[in-house]
C-alpha positions as CSV (number, residue, x, y, z in Angstrom):
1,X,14.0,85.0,418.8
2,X,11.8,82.3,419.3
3,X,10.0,81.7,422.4
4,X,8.6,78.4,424.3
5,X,5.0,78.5,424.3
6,X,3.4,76.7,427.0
7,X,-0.1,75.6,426.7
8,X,-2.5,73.2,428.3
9,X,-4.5,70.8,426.1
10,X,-7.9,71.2,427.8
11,X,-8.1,74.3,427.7
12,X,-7.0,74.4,423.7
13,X,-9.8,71.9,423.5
14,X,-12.2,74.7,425.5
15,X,-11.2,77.3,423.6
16,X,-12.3,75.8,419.9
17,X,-15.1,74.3,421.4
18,X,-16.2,77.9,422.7
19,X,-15.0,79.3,419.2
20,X,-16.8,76.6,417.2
21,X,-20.1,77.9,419.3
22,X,-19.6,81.5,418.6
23,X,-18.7,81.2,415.1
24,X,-22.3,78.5,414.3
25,X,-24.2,81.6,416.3
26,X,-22.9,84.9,414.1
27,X,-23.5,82.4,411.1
28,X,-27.3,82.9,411.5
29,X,-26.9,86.6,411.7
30,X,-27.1,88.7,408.6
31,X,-24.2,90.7,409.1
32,X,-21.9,88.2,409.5
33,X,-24.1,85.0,406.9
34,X,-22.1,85.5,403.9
35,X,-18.8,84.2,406.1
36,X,-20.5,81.1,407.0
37,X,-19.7,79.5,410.2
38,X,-16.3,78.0,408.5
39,X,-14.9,81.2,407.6
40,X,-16.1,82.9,410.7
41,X,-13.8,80.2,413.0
42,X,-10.9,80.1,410.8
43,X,-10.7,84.3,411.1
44,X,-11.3,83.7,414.4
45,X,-8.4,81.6,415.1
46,X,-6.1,83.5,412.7
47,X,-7.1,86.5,415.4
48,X,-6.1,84.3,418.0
49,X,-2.8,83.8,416.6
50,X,-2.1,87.4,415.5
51,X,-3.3,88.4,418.5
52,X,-5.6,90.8,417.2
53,X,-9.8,91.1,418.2
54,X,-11.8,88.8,416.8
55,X,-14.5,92.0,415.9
56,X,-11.6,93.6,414.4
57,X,-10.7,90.6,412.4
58,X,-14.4,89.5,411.1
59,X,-15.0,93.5,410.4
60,X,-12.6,93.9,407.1
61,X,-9.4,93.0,409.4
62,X,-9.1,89.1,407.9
63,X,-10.7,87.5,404.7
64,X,-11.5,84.1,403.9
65,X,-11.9,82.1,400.6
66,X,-11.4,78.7,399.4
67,X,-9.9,77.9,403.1
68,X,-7.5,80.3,403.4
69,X,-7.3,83.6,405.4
70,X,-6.2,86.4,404.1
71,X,-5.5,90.1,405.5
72,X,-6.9,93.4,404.4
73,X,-4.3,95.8,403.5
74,X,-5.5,98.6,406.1
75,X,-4.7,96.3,408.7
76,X,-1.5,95.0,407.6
77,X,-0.1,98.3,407.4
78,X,-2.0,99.5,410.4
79,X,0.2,96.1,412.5
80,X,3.8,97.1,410.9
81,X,3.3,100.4,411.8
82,X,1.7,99.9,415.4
83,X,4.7,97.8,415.8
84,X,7.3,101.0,415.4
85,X,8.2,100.0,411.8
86,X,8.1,102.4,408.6
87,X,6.7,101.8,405.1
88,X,7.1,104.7,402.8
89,X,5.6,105.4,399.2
90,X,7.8,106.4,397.0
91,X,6.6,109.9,395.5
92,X,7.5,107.8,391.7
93,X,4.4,105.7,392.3
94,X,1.2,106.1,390.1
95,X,-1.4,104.5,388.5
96,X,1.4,101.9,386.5
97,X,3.3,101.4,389.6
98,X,3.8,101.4,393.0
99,X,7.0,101.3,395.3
100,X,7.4,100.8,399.1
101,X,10.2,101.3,401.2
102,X,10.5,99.6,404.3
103,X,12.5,99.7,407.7
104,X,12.5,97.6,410.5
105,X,13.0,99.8,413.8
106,X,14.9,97.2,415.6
107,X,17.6,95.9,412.7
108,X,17.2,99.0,410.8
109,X,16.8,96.7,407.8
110,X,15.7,98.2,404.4
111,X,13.9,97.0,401.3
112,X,12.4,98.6,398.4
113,X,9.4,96.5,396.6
114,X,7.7,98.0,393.2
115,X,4.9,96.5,391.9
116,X,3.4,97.5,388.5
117,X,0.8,96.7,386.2
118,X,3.1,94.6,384.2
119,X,3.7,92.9,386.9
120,X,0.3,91.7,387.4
121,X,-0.3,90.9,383.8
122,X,3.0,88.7,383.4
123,X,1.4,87.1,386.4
124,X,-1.9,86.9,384.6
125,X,-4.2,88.6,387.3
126,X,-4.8,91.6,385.6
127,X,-8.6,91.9,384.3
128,X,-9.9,94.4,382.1
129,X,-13.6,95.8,383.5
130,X,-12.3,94.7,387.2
131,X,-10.6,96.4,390.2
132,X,-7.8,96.6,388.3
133,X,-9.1,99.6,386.1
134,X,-11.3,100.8,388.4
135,X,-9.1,101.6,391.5
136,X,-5.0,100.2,390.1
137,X,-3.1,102.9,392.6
138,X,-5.1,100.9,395.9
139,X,-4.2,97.6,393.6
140,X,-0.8,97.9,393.2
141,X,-0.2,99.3,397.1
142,X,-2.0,96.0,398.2
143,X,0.3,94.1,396.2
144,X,3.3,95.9,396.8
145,X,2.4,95.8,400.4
146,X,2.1,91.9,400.7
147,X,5.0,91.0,399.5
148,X,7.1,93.9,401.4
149,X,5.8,92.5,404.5
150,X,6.4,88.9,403.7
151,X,10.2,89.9,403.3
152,X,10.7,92.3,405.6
153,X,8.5,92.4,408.9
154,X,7.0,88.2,408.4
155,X,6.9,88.6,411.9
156,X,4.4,91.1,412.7
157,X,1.7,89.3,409.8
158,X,2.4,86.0,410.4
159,X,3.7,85.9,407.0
160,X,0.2,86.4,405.4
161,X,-1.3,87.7,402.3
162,X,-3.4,90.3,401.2
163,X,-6.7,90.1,400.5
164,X,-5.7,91.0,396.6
165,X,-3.9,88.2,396.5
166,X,-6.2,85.5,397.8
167,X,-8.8,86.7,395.5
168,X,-6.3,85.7,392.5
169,X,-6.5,82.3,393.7
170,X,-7.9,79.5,390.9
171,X,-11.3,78.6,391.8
172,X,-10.5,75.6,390.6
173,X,-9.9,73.8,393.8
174,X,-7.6,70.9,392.4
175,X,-5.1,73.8,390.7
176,X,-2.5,74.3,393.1
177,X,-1.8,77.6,393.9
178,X,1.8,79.5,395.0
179,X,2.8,82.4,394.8
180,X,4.3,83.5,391.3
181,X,8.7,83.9,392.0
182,X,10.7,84.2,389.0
183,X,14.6,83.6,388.5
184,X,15.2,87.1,387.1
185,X,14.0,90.6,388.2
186,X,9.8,91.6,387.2
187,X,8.8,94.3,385.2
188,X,8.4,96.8,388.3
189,X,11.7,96.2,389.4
190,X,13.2,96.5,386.0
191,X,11.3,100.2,385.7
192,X,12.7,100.9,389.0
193,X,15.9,100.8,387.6
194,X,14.9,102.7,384.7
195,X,13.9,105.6,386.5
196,X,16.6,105.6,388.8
197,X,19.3,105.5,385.9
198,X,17.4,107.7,383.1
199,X,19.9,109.8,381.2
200,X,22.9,107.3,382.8
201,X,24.2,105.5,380.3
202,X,27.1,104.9,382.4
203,X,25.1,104.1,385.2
204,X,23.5,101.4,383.1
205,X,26.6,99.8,381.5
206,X,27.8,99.4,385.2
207,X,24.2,97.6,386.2
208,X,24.2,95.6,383.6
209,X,28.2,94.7,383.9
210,X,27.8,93.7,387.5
211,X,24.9,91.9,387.3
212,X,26.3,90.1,384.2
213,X,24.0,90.8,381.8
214,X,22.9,92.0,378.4
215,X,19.7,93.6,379.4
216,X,17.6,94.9,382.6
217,X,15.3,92.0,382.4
218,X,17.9,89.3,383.0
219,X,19.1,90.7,385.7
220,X,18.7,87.8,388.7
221,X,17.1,88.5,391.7
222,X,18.9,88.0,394.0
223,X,20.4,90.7,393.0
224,X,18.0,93.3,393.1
225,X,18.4,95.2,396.6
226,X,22.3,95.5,396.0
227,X,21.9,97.0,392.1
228,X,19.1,99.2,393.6
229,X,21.4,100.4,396.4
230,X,23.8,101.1,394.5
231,X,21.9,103.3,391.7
232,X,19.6,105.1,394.7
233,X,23.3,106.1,395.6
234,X,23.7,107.3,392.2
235,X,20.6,108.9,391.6
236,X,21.0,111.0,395.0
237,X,24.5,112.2,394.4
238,X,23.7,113.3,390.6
239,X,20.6,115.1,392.0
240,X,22.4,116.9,394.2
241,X,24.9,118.2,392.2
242,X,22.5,119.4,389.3
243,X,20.9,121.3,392.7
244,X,24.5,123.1,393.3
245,X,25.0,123.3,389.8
246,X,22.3,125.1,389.3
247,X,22.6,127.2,392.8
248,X,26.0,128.3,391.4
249,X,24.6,129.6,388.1
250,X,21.9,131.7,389.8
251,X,24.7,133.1,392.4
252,X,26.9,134.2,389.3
253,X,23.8,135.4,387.3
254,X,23.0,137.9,390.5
């Protein structure tokens, strides 16, 4: 629910003015140089906003480049779960992908949100030699984190994004940059459904049938969370009965 904010212009006014000081002052100090006194004051009022220290913010909290302020992924997730809300990593998650489950405490609201490599080189911000190589798990949980909290707890970020993600801006500063959305579901998505559905050639004929389509990859994204539901369900009940299956064999075996 939204709520009036009342505020007094003066001491607005007082408050970037005393902001604006602070900010030209850690500027000269070598910790804190590389920021510059621009990036300093725009973390610092991002803080302000988030309601989060400014120490905490300039110290790996908040990131700025080419204008924009970006969060750290330790303190995104840090905020959603300080707030009572649950992000889970799915034990399928490795070096090629990553998938987080989310749950609001107060709604009780659930997504799921993969992220894999192919997803970041059909987006074209995979580099050989980089990050990417070096560290992909911590990649792909940055990325998959971002855009879980973007749909799911905007609220608690202030709809932000991760630091990954501002560093994949052009440095071009006349290319306009947005956020990649496609019409259909991305490769980490479509493995989700892979995985979920392997050996269920039924399973898959009824995906593909409701979501009116000849293959994973056209499957439209809105209608992701449902199909995913729906073979989660799946997945759960044929695991448990290969468990009693198999309990039942070993009781007749004895």
């Amino acid at each position: 629910m939204n709520q009036m904010v009342k505020w007094d212009a003066k001491e607005f006014l007082g408050e970037i003015v005393a902001m604006q000081e602070a900010a030209n002052k850690l500027a000269n100090t070598k910790h804190y140089s590389k920021l510059g006194a621009d990036g300093m004051f725009a973390i610092m009022q991002m803080a302000r906003v988030i309601n989060i220290h400014p120490l905490i913010a300039l110290n790996e909290g908040l990131y700025y480049l080419q204008g924009r302020v970006g969060m750290y992924a330790k303190l995104m997730n840090q905020m959603v779960r300080q707030a009572g809300h649950s992000i889970t990593k799915d034990p399928k998650s490795n070096a090629q992908i990553c998938i987080l489950h989310g749950t609001r405490k107060d709604t009780g609201d659930k997504i799921t949100v993969p992220f894999s490599i192919a997803d970041a080189q059909k987006a074209g911000v995979y580099k050989a030699g980089g990050a990417w190589e070096k560290w992909p798990e911590d990649m792909l949980f940055a990325r998959a984190l971002g855009r879980l909290c973007r749909q799911l707890f905007p609220d608690v970020t202030s709809g932000m994004y991760v630091k990954e993600e501002i560093d994949d801006i052009p440095t071009d500063n006349s290319a306009e940059w947005t956020e990649t959305v496609s019409e259909t579901i991305e490769p980490g998505q479509v493995l989700l459904i892979e995985n979920l559905l392997k050996d269920d050639a039924e399973g898959l004929a009824k995906v593909l049938k409701s979501g009116q389509v000849d293959r994973l990859e056209d499957i439209p994204k809105e209608k992701f969370h449902k199909l995913h539901s729906w073979c989660q369900e799946r997945s759960d009940k044929r695991l448990a009965a290969e468990m009693a299956n198999t309990t039942t064999e070993e009781v007749k075996g004895e």
